[in-house]
N, C-alpha and C positions, 0 to 999 in steps of 0.2 A: 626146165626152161626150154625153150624152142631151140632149136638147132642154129649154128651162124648158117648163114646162107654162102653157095658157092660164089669166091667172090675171085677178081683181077686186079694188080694195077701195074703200071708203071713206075720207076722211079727215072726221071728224066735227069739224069747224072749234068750237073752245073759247069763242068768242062770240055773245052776243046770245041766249042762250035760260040756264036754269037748271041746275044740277046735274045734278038729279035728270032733265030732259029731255035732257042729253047720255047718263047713264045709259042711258035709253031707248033712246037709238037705238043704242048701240052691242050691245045686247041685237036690240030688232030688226035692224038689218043684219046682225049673223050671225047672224038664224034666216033671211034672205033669202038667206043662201050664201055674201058675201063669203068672198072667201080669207085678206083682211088689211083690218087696222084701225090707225088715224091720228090723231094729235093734229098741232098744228104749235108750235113755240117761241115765241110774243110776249107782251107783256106788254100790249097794246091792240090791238082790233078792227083789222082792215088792210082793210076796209071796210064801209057803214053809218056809225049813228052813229060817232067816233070816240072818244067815251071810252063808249061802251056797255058791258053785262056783258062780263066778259072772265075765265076763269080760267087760271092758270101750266100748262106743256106737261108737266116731266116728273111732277109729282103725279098730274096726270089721265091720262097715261101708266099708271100705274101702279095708277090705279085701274081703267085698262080692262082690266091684265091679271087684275084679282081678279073682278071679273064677269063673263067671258065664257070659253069653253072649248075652244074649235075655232080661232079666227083668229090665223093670226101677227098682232102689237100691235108699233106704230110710231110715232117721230114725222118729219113731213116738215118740216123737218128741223131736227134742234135746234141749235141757233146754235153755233158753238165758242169764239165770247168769252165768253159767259154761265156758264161751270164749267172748273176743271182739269178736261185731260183724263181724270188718271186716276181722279180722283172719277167724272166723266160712266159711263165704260165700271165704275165699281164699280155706281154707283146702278141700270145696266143688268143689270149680270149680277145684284142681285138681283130687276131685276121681270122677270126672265127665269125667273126663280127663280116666282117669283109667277104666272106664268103658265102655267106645268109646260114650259117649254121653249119657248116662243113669239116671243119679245122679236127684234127687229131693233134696231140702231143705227143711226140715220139722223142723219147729220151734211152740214155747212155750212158756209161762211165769213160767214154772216150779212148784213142788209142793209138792217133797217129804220132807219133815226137814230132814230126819237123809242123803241125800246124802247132804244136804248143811251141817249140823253140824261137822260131820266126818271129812269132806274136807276142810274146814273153810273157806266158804260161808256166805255172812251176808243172813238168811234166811228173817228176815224182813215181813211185812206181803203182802197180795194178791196186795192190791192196788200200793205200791212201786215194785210187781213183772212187773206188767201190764203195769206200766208210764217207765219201763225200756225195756219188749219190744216194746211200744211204739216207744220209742230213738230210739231202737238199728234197725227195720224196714229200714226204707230209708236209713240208712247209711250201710245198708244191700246192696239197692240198688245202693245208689252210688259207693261203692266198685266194686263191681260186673260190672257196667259200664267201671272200669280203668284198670280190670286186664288184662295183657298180659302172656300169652293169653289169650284171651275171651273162656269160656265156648265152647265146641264143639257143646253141645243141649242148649238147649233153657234154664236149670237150673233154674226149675219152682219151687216159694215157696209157700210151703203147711204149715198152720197154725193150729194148733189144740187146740181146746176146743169149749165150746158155750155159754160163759158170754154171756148176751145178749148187756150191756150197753158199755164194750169195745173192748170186745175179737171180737165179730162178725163186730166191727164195722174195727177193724184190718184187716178183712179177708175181707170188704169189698173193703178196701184201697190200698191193699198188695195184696193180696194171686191170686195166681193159684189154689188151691184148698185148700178145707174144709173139715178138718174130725172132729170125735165126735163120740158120742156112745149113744145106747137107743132104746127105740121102734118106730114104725113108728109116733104115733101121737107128740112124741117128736121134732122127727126130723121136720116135719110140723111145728110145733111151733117155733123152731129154724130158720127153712129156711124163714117164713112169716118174723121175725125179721133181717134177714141176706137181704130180698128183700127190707125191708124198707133202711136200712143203705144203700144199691148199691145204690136207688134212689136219696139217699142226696148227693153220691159221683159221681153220673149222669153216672152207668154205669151198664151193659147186668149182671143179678143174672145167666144168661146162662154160662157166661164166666167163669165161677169157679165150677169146679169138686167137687162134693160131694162125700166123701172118707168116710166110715163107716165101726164102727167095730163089728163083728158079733163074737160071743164065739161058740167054739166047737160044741158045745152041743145045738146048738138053729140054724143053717144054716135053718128051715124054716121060720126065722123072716125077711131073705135075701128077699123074697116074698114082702112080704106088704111093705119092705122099700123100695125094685126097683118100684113098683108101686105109691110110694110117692114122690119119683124121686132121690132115688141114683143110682151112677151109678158106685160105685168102690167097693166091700165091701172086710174088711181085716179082716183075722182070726189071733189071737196070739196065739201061742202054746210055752209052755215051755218043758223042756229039762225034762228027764225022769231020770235024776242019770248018764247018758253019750251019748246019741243022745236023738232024738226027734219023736214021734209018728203022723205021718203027714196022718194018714187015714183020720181026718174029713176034712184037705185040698183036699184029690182025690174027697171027697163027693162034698164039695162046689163047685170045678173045673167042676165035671160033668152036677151040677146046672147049671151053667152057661152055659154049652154047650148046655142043654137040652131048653135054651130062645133065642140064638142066630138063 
């Protein structure tokens, strides 16, 4: 199969700044060329103040797919205790719908306690997160086979983490693409265990996008991991008191133009 292509995005982190300044930057980041765009799942800031501004993931999800017009729109990743599966994959296929064909599914086994305690979630531990989204997977799939209408794009699920014993073996099962976070020998590590698991489920480790995330402050670790073989890298930027300071996304954007 063809290569993914070098790709960008942001994740426009949902706290500490206001609406209308998340607005913003998801407006400027795709007129800076991002490829794709990010919310994340929580119900309170996961750092800074801790009860600072904070808005819910798949709403604003869904507003970033009614203002913006080019960038595939994502969340990294949305919790799979927090909704029935097959609600999750409706409310997608319509801001899929909303966005003329754009929408990704980024899903999780979850992981912060205090949004499950708050919202009275049974938090339970890693292994009962994991056999849940196990379940909730293919009934992911079958949903998404019944809805009328079907999806306009392709409504590809992206999976995130890098257990090696289940998670990866999830992504090898499921996923359109693979994110995760770390250095390049990491991700090696990860991807060798991610190539075993395809071969047991007899199928191309080609066909799944590896989606990585690079912080501010490190865009030249982008380097060694494109040369390890990612091929999507996403920055998260949090909100600054009321918008968001998206200079190190023009840096990364230029990165990429400057390999293409």
């Amino acid at each position: 199969m063809a290569p993914h292509p070098l790709r960008i995005g942001v994740q426009v982190q949902p706290q500490h700044a206001d609406f209308d300044g998340m607005r913003r930057a998801w407006s400027e980041a795709e007129a800076l060329g991002v490829d794709s765009l990010w919310t994340w799942d929580h119900f309170y800031p996961l750092y800074g103040e801790p009860d600072g501004a904070h808005f819910e993931g798949l709403t604003s999800l869904a507003a970033m797919a009614q203002v913006t017009e080019r960038a595939t729109v994502g969340a990294l990743v949305i919790c799979n205790s927090y909704r029935n599966p097959e609600y999750l994959v409706d409310a997608h296929r319509t801001i899929d719908h909303v966005s003329g064909g754009r929408a990704i599914l980024g899903i999780g086994a979850g992981w912060f306690q205090r949004d499950y305690d708050e919202y009275g979630y049974e938090f339970g531990d890693a292994p009962a997160r994991l056999r849940a989204l196990r379940e909730a997977l293919p009934r992911i799939e079958r949903r998404r086979a019944k809805l009328n209408p079907q999806p306009v794009g392709e409504l590809p699920i992206l999976i995130g983490g890098s257990g090696e014993k289940v998670t990866l073996k999830l992504v090898a099962r499921h996923a359109n693409a693979w994110h995760g976070f770390g250095d390049a020998d990491k991700y090696r590590q990860k991807a060798e265990v991610l190539a075993g698991h395809c071969e047991a489920e007899g199928r191309d480790p080609a066909e799944i996008e590896r989606t990585w995330g690079v912080n501010a402050d490190q865009v030249e670790q982008a380097e060694a991991l494109r040369d390890a073989g990612v091929t999507h890298f996403i920055m998260g930027v949090g909100g600054d008191g009321s918008g968001y300071d998206l200079g190190p996304v023009r840096e990364l954007a230029q990165w990429r133009d400057a390999q293409r």
